[in-house]
N, C-alpha and C positions, 0 to 999 in steps of 0.2 A: 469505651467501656468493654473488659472481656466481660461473658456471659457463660456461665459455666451450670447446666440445666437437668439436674436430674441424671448424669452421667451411670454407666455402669459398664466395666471394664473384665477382659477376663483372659487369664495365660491360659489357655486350654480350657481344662474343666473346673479350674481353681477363679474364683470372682475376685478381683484386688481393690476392685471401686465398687460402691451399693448406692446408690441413687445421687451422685455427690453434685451439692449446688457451692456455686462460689463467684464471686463478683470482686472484679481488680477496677478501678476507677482512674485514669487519669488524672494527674497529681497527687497521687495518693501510695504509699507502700502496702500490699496485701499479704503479713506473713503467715503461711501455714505452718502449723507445730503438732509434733506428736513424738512416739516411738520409733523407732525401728520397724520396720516390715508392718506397718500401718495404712499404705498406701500414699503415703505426701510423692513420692520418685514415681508413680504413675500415674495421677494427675498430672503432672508436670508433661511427662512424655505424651500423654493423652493430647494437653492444651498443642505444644508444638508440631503435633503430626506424626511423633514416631510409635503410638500403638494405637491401634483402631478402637473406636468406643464400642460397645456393642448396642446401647441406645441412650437417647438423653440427647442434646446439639451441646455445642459451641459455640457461642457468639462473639465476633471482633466488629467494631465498628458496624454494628446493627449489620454486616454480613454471618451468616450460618459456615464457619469452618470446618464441620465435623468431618466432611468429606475430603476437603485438601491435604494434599503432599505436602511433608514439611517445608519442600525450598519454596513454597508457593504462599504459603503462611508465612514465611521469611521475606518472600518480595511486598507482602501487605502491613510488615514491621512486627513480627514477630522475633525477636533475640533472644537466645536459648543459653545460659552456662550450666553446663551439666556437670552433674556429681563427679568428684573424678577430675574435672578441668578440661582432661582430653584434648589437650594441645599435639601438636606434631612435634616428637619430641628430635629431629633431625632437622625440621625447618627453623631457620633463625627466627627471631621475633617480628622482621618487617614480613617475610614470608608467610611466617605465622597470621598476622593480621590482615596479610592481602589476601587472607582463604574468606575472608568476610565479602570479598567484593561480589562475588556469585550471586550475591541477590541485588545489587545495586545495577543502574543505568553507566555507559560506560562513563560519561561526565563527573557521575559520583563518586571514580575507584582512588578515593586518597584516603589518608586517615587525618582526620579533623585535629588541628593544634587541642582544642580541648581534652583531648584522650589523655594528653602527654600533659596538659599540667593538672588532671586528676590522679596519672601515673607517670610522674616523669622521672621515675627509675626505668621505664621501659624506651624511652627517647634515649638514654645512654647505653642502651645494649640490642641496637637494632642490628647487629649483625652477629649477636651469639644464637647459640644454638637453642632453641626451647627447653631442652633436654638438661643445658648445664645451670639453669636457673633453679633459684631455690624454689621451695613448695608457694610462699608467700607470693615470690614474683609469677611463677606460672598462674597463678588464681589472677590476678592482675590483669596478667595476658589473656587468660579464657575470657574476662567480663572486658576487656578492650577488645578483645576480635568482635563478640557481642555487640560492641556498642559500632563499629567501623559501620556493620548495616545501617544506622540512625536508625533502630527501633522507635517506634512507638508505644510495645510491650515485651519490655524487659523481663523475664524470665531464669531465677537462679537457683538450682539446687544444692543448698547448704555450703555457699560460698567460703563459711569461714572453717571450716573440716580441716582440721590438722594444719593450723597456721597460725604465727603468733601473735602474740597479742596485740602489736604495733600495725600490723598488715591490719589486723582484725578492725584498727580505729580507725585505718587511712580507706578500707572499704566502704566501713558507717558513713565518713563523710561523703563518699563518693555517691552511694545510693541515697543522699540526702540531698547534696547540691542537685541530682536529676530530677530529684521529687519536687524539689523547690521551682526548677524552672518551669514546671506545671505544663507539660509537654508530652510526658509518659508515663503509663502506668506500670508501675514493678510489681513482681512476684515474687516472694521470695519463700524459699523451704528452708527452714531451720529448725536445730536443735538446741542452740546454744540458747536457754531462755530468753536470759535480762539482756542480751544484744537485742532479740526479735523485739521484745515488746518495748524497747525503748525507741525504734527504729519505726514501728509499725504506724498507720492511722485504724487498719481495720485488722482484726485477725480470727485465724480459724482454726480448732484443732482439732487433728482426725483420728478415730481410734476405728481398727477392725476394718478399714474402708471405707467408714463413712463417716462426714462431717456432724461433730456431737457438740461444738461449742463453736458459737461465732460472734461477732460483733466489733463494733469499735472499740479501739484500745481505752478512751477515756471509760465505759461502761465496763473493762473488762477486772474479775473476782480473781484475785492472782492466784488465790487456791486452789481455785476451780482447774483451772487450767495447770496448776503442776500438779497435781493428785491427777489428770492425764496424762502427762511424762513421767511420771515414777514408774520404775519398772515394777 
């Protein structure tokens, strides 16, 4: 279970997170929604390690994370796809996916057939370049380097971001079949609505920095929750 306690975050003098509580569950999808510049992309960074909280913990498997470095919360199964993708756009795709091994033991540094028959367009292009793949297959490859660590808390922001709508369903089922094998708990940032909430069990959406609607998706008022994403 992450444990996400009363958080509060801040770029200088500017606050991006106000008290933010949030719980991801193993076996279960957790999607956060909202606007733009609302704070979902610094939670995210907050959870993995790459901005400091200013107070509030963290919790992974009843350990307090607040304090660890990202590759350190990576070695305890933490996986991260960030906004963006952020592949190496010069490294082929195997190269691409052995950047994942850094947090693994060395017995572990392979990539699991599984990868490949949730994305077995990426098993046919292990020697191009990341750079010459479309947007679709780079998002692919970002949540495959992800998964090379065997996370136990998947972490994605706004995977479907400029990608079509095929990729869009082959993702659905990807973060579904991992939900299903009741093994890890996902995170997911999105904006694309009726994806999140079809996708989700629990969800939360944030306005201003801090979490104003939450719950499981059966309880959730659908109006409630776009009358927070309209601009």
């Amino acid at each position: 279970m992450l444990s996400v306690d009363s958080i509060d975050l801040y770029y200088g003098a500017a606050q991006a997170l106000r008290g933010v509580s949030l719980k991801a569950a193993i076996g279960r999808v957790t999607c956060v929604l909202g606007r733009n510049g609302v704070g979902k992309s610094s939670l995210l960074r907050a959870i993995v390690g790459q901005q400091p909280i200013a107070s509030g913990a963290i919790t992974w498997m009843d350990e307090n994370i607040s304090g660890l470095a990202p590759h350190l919360r990576a070695r305890r199964g933490v996986g991260y796809v960030p906004q963006g993708r952020e592949i190496f756009p010069l490294l082929t795709v195997r190269e691409n996916l052995a950047t994942g091994y850094s947090a693994l033991k060395r017995d572990q540094r392979f990539v699991d057939d599984e990868i490949f028959s949730l994305f077995p367009v990426l098993a046919e292009m292990m020697g191009r370049r990341g750079g010459d793949l479309s947007g679709g297959q780079q998002q692919q490859l970002a949540i495959a380097r992800a998964l090379v660590t065997r996370p136990k808390l998947l972490v994605l922001d706004e995977p479907t971001e400029g990608i079509q709508p095929s990729i869009i369903r082959d993702i659905g089922r990807a973060i579904q079949y991992l939900r299903n094998k009741g093994g890890m708990a996902i995170l997911v940032v999105e904006q694309y609505f009726e994806w999140a909430r079809d996708l989700a069990d629990d969800y939360a959406v944030m306005d201003r920095g801090a979490v104003v609607l939450s719950g499981e998706r059966k309880d959730m008022v659908e109006s409630e929750v776009r009358k927070r994403l309209s601009v």
